[in-house]
Structures are given as structure tokens and as C-alpha cells.
C-alpha positions in Angstrom: 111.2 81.0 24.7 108.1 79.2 25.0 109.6 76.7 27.5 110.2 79.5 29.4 107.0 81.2 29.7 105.1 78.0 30.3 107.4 77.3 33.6 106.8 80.9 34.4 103.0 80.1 34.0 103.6 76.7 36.1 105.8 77.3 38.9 103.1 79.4 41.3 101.0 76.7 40.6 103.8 74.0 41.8 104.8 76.5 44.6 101.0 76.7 46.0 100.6 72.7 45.8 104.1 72.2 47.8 102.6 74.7 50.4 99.9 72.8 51.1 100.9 69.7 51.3 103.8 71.4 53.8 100.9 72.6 56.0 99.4 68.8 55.6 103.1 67.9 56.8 103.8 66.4 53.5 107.4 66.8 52.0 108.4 65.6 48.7 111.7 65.1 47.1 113.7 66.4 50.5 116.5 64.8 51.1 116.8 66.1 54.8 114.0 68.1 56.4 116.2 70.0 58.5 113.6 71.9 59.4 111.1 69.3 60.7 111.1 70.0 63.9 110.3 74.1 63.3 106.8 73.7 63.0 104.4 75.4 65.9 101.9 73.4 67.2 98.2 73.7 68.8 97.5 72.2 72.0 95.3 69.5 69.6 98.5 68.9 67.5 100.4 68.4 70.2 98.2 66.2 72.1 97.9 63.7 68.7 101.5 64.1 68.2 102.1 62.5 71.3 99.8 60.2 70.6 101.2 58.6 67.5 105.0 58.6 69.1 103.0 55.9 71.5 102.0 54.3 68.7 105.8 53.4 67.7 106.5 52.6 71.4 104.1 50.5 71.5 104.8 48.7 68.7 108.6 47.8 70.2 107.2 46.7 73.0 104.1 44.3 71.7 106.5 42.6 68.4 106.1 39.1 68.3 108.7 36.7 66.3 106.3 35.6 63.5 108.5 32.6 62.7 108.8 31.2 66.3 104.9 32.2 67.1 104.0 30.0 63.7 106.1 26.6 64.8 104.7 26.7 68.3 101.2 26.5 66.6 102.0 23.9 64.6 103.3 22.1 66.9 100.3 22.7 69.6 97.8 22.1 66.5 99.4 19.5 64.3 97.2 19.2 60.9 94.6 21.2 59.9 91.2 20.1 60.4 89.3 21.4 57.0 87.7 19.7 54.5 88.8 20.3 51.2 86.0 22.4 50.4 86.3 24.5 53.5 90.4 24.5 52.7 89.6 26.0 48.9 87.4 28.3 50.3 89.7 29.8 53.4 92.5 30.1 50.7 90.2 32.5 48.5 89.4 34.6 51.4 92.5 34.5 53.0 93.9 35.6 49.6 92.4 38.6 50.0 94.0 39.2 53.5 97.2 38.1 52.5 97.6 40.7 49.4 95.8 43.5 51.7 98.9 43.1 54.1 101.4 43.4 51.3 99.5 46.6 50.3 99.4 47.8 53.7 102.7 47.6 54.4 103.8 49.4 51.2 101.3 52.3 52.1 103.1 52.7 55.4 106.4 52.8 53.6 105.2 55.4 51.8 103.4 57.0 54.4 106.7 56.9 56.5 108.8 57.9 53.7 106.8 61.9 53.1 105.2 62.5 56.2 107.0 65.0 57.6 105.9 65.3 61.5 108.4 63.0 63.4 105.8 61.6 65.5 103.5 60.7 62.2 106.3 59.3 60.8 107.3 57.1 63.8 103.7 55.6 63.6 103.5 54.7 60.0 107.1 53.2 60.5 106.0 50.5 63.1 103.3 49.9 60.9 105.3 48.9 58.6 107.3 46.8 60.4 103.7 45.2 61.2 102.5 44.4 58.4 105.4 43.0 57.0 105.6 40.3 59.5 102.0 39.8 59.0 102.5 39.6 55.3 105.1 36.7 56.0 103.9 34.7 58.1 100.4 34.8 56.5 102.1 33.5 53.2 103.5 30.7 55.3 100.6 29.9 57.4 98.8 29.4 53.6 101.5 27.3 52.0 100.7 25.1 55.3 97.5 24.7 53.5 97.7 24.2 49.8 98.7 26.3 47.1 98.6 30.1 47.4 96.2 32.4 44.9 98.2 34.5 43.1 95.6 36.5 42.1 92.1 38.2 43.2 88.7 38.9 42.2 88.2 42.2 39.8 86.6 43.8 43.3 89.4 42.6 45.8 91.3 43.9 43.1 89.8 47.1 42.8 89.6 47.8 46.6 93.4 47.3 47.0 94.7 49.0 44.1 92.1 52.1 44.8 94.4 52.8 47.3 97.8 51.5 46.5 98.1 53.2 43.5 96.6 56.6 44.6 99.5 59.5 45.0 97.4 61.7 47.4 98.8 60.6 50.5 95.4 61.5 52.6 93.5 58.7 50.2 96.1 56.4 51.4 96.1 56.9 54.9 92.4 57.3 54.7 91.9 54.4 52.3 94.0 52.0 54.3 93.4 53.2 58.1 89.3 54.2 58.0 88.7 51.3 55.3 90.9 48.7 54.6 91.8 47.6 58.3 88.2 48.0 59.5 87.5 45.4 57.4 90.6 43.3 57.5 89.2 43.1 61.5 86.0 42.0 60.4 87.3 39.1 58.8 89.7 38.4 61.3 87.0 38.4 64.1 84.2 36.4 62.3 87.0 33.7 60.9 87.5 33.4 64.9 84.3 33.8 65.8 83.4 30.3 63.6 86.4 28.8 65.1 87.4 28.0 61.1 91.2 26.3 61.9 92.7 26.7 66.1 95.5 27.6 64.7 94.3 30.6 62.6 92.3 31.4 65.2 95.5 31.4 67.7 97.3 33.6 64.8 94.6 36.2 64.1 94.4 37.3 68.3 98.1 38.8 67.7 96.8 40.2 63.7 93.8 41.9 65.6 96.1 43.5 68.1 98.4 44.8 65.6 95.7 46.4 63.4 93.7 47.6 66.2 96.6 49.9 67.2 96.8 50.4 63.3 93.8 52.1 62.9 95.1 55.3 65.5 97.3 56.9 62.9 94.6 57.8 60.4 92.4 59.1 63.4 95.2 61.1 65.1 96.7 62.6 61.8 94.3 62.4 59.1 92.6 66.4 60.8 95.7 67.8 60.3 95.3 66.7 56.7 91.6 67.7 56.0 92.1 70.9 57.3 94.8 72.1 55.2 92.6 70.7 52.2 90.6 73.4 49.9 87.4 72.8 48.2 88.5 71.1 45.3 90.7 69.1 46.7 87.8 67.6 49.7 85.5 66.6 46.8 87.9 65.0 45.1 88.8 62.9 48.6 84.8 62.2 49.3 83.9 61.3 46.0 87.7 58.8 46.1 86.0 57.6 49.2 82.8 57.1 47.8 83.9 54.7 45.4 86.2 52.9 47.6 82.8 51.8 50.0 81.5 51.2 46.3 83.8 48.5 45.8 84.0 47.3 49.4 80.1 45.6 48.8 81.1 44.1 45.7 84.1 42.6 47.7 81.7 40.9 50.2 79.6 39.7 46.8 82.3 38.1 45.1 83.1 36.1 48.0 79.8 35.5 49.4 79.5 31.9 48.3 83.1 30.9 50.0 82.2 32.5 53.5 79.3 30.5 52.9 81.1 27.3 52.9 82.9 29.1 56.0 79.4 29.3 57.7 79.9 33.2 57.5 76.8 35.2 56.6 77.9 37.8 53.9 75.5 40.1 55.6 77.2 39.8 58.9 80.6 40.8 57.4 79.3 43.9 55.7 77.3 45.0 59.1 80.3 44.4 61.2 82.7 46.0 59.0 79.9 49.0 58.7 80.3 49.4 62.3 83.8 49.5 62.2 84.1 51.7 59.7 81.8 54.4 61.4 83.5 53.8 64.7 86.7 54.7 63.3 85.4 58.1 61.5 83.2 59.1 64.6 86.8 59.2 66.7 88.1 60.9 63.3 85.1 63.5 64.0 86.5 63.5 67.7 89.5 64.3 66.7 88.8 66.8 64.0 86.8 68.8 66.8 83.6 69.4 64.6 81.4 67.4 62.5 82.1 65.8 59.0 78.3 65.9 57.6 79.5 63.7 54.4 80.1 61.2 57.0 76.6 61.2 58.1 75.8 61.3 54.6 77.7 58.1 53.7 76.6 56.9 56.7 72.7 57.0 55.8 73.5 56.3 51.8 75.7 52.9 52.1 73.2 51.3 55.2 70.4 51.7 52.8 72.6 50.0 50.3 73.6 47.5 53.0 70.2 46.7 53.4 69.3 46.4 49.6 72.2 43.7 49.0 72.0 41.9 51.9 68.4 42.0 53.5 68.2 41.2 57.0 64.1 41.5 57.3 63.1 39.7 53.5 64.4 37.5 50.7 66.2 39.2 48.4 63.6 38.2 45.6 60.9 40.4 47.0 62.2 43.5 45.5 58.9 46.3 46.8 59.9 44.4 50.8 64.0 45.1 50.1 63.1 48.9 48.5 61.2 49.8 51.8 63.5 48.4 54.1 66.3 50.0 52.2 64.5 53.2 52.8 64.3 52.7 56.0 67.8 51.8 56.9 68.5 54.7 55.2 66.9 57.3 56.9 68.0 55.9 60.2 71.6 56.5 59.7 72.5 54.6 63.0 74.6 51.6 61.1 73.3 49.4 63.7 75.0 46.2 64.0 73.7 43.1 66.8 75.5 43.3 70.1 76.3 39.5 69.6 78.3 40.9 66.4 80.0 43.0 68.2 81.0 41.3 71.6 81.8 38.1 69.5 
């Protein structure tokens, strides 16, 4: 008796949640949608929708064989050129890139597996099919190299599994399309920027391609998500997302001292990555057709915290100097980054 008033008490609560993540074009525990393609579309919708079916075409058309693409650079290359120190210290980084992929590639499976809009699905599908091979042929490119890590820093760690293990599937596309790759880009750019190894340099132009086109599916389809949302469930994504950025600086800390071996100024990844980052939500905003003002206010909170942890005008010992520049980045909100940055 009481089992049966409790699901009486549950069910409209289970029945509400499946309706919204239907109109978020979430299904879960379908075994065929036959009904996928009965949904009525906006002129917007539409538009994106064609827009991430591109994304899979694409895809077919730019795949490169990760095997033959690694021999060939090997053979164009021959040994790598590092220092031991500089070898230790790409690993650690590299680490970091290497178990991002694996987690990117089981968020698109995911992503692929319950979104329900065929063209949605199609994008997160090629990604997959991406990062595997990058996932691959990154764990080769490392055993080339030495030993690889088999595990990360507590804030690689954190950044990773923030989104990996996360069941709402808008944190995941979010997490790993407005966050994760941003950043995975910054690396790849400023490792070729410092010309660290030819033939990871050689690699990462085909990486930076794949990820670029990447970044699209959480721009085209993550409106469709945050408008179905209700209050509740929007502070729970910023405050997610909050933390996420959290972790993202206490990344760049914990390897500060190896891009430092690299050459790489820790600041420069974070102010990079910063633009990046607000790139990609400021086409989100485009493509949400209004603006997002917790964006802005991230925006103006994590550049004053950009400037506190990695000052650009003082030392970091002269604590009333950092405070005031801080401020000031703060109250700008423009996450400036140097042309040269950018155009590197």
C-alpha cells in the first residue's frame, strides 16, 4: 500500500522531468524514437539543425588515418629533439590532453547516444569518431616519448571528472564544448606557437582543426537546451559552471612550473583560453538570440581573478598593486587578450 501511494506521489514528478528533457530533445531509455522526426521546428531550429548535419559531413570528408599521418612524421622528423627535462615536462602536460580526449570522446558517446534531434545526434557522432582517433594516436605519439602518466593532478582531475561524471546532459555539452576544448586549443596553439617538438607541432595543426569544428555543437544546440530549462534547473547549470572555471585556474597552477620548462607563460595560457572561452559563449549568445547576463557576469568575476593569479602589470608579492589591478580587470569585463596571442 505504501509503495503504492509513494509512486502515485512520484510519477508526475518523473512525467514533468521526461517532458522537459523531450522539449531539450533529450530521450532516455527509448529503444526506438519513432517519433524523432515529428517535432515542429522554428526558422532558428531549423537553421542550427542544418548546421550540425554539416558538422557530420564535414567530419567524413576532413578524417585523417591517425596511424599513417603518425609514421609519416616519424619518418619526416626522426628523434625527438627534447631534453629530458623538457621531455618530463611535455609528458605532464600532454597527460592532461591525452585523458581530456578520452573524456571527450565518451561525452560525445553519450551525447550521441540521448540526443534525440537527428541532426544533433549526427554532430556529437563525428565527434566521437574524433576524438577517438585523437585519443589514439596521442597515446602513441607519447609512448614515442617515454612512459605515459597514468594519472593527473587533483585539478586536472577535477576539471575532467566535473564533467564526465555529470548526468545532466546540458553540463556535458556545455562543460566539454564552451570549456574543455577552448582550452584544449589553447594548449595546442601555444605548444605550436613555442615550436616544442616539429612533429607535435605537425600533429596538433590536424587536432586544432578537429576541435575547432568541435566547438559548433555546443553553440548550435546548447539554446534549444537553456530554453527549455526552468529556474531551478539554470542555477543549478551557472553555479556547475562556476565551479568548473573554478577549477580550470587551479589547472593552469598545478602545471605552471612544467609550461615553464616549456617556455609557456602560465599567464598566457589562462588569457588565451579566457578568450576562447568568451568567443565561444558570445556565438552561444548569437545563437540564443538574446543576452545571457551571467555570462557577462563571469566574464567581469574570473578576469579579475585572472588578474589576481597571474599579474600581467606587478609581481605577485605586491599584494595592494595585484588587488587594484584585479579591480580593475574586473570592472572592464572585455577579457582582453594581446593580438600577438591571438594571431600566433
Amino acid at each position: 500500500m505504501f509503495r503504492r501511494r509513494l509512486s502515485r506521489l512520484i510519477r508526475p514528478i518523473q512525467d514533468a522531468k521526461r517532458s522537459r528533457e523531450k522539449a531539450r530533445g533529450i530521450r532516455r531509455n527509448v529503444a526506438i524514437p519513432y517519433d524523432m522526426f515529428d517535432e515542429i521546428r522554428s526558422c532558428t531550429d531549423a537553421r542550427s539543425a542544418r548546421k550540425l548535419a554539416e558538422i557530420y559531413h564535414k567530419g567524413q570528408k576532413n578524417v585523417w588515418d591517425g596511424r599513417k599521418v603518425l609514421d609519416e612524421l616519424q619518418l619526416k622528423h626522426g628523434k625527438s629533439p627534447l631534453t629530458e627535462e623538457k621531455r618530463q615536462a611535455l609528458l605532464k602536460i600532454l597527460a592532461v590532453l591525452l585523458w581530456g580526449e578520452l573524456a571527450a570522446w565518451k561525452i560525445s558517446a553519450d551525447l550521441a547516444l540521448h540526443l534525440e534531434p537527428l541532426e544533433a545526434k549526427l554532430a556529437a557522432t563525428a565527434q566521437a569518431h574524433d576524438e577517438a582517433r585523437h585519443f589514439y594516436v596521442m597515446y602513441e605519439y607519447m609512448s614515442l616519448l617515454g612512459e605515459v602518466p597514468h594519472e593527473l593532478g587533483p585539478a586536472a582531475e577535477a576539471v575532467l571528472t566535473g564533467t564526465l561524471e555529470t548526468r545532466d546532459l546540458t553540463r556535458k555539452l556545455m562543460g566539454m564544448q564552451l570549456m574543455i576544448e577552448p582550452m584544449a586549443l589553447t594548449l595546442f596553439q601555444l605548444i605550436r606557437r613555442h615550436e616544442i617538438d616539429p612533429l607535435l607541432c605537425e600533429l596538433l595543426v590536424l587536432y586544432q582543426r578537429d576541435e575547432a569544428r568541435h566547438v559548433a555543437l555546443g553553440v548550435l544546440h546548447l539554446p534549444k537546451l537553456l530554453r527549455a530549462m526552468g529556474p531551478v534547473e539554470a542555477a543549478g547549470l551557472w553555479t556547475w559552471q562556476f565551479r568548473q572555471f573554478w577549477n580550470e585556474f587551479s589547472l593552469v597552477r598545478e602545471l605552471e612550473d612544467e609550461l615553464a620548462v616549456l617556455g609557456i607563460d602560465a599567464a598566457d595560457v589562462i588569457r588565451l583560453g579566457r578568450a576562447k572561452q568568451i568567443r565561444a559563449n558570445q556565438m552561444l549568445i548569437e545563437e540564443f538570440g538574446e543576452n545571457l547576463r551571467v555570462v557577462d557576469a563571469f566574464i567581469r568575476f574570473f578576469d579579475g581573478k585572472a588578474e589576481w593569479e597571474f599579474p600581467t602589470h606587478c609581481s605577485r608579492s605586491h599584494y595592494p598593486a595585484r588587488l587594484a589591478h584585479a579591480i580593475a580587470a574586473a570592472r572592464a569585463g572585455k577579457g582582453a587578450v594581446p593580438r600577438s596571442l591571438v594571431n600566433a
